[in-house]
C-alpha atoms as one frame of an Amber mdcrd trajectory, in Angstrom:
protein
   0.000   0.000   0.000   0.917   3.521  -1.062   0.120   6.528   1.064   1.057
  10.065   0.101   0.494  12.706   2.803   0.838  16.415   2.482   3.686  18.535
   4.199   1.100  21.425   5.044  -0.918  19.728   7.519   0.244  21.349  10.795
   0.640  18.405  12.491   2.295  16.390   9.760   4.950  14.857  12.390   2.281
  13.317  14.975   0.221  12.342  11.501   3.233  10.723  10.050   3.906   8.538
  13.263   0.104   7.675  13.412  -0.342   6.086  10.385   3.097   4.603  10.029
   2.169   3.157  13.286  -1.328   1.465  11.671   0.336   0.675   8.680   3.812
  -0.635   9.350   3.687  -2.785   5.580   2.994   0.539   4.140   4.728   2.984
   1.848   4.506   6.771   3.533   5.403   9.425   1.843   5.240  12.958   2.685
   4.960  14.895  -0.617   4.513  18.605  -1.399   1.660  18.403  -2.606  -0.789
  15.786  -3.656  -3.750  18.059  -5.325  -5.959  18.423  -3.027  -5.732  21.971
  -2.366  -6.838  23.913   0.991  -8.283  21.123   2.619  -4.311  20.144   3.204
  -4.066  22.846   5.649  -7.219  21.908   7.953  -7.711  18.619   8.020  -5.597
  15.409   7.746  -5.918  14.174   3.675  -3.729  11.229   2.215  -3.541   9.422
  -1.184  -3.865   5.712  -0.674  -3.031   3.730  -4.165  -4.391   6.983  -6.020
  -7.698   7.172  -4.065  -8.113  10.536  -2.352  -9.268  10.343   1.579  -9.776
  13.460   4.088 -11.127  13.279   7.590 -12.095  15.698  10.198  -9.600  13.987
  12.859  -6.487  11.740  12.271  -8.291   8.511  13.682 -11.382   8.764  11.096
  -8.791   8.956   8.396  -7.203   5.648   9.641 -10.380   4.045   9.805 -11.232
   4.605   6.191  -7.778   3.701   5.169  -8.271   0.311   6.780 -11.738   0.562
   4.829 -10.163   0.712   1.583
């Protein structure tokens, strides 16, 4: 599995460590941008094999990554 998160969420570090954490077989990378503009800097977003996923909170975002 390949997630790409975006470097402008504030909290990228404690994001980072979450999901790496949930996902230890995955592929994280933190890019500079991965097109989905503004919501970046609110709200945790990733790319998971191309499929675009934003939550209000970093533990809804890992539950519909495992979803996936």
């Amino acid at each position: 599995m390949k997630i790409n998160i975006c470097k402008k969420f504030p909290k990228i570090n404690k994001f980072e460590k979450k999901l790496s954490n949930a996902f230890p077989d995955a592929s994280i990378k933190v890019k500079s941008c991965i097109n989905m503009c503004k919501k970046c800097k609110s709200q945790p977003v990733a790319k998971v094999d191309g499929v675009k996923v934003k939550a209000k909170k970093v533990g809804k975002i890992i539950e519909k990554i495992e979803a996936l």
